[in-house]
N, C-alpha and C positions, 0 to 999 in steps of 0.2 A: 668453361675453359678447362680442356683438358690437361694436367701438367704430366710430363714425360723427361726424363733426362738422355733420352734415345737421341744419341744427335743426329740422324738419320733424318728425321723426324722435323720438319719447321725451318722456318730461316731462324739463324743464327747471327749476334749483334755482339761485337768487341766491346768490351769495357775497359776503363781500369778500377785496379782492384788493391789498397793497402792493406797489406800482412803483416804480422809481428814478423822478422827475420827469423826468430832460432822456429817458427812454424812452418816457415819456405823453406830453411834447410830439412826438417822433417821429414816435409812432403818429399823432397827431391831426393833423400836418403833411401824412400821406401817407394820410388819411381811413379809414384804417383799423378794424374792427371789435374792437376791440377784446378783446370778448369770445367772439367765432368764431376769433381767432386766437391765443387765450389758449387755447381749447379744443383745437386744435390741436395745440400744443406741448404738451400736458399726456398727450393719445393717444396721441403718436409718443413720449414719454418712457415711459407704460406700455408700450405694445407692446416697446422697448427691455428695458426691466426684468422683460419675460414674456421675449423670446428668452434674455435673460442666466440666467432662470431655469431656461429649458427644458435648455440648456448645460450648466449646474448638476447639473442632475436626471440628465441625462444622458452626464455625463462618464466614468463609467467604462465604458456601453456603448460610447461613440464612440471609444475607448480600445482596447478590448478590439477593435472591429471592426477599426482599421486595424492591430493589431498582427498579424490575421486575415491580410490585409491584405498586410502586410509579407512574413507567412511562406511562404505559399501563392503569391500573386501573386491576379489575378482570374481570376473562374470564366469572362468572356469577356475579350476584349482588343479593347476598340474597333481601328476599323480607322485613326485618327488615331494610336494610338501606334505610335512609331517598334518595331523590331527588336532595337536594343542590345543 
């Protein structure tokens, strides 16, 4: 699934939405869209909750690799690391 806040972009579905007021007056102070920018914060919280997920999913490979890693050293050795 691709996420986009492009409303151009996908059908589009009304909701309703509770706000703290002194945060609606904010928005509406600073002209803001409301609901593009509601959309927003809701993308960057999935995307958030997909890398947490991916982590997840993948935490004993990530594991397993640096212990890899650890024992071995790497199979190249950039030329930024130092000698030590």
């Amino acid at each position: 699934m691709q996420l986009t806040s492009n409303s151009s972009s996908g059908k589009r579905k009304s909701i309703n939405l509770t706000i703290h007021e002194s945060v609606l007056e904010e928005a509406k102070s600073l002209k803001l869209n409301m609901s593009q920018e509601a959309e927003k914060g809701i993308i960057r919280a999935i995307r958030k909750g997909q890398e947490e997920q991916w982590r997840d999913n993948n935490k004993a490979a990530i594991q397993s690799y640096n212990q890899e890693i650890e024992t071995r050293g790497l199979l190249l050795k950039p030329a930024w690391m130092s000698e030590d």
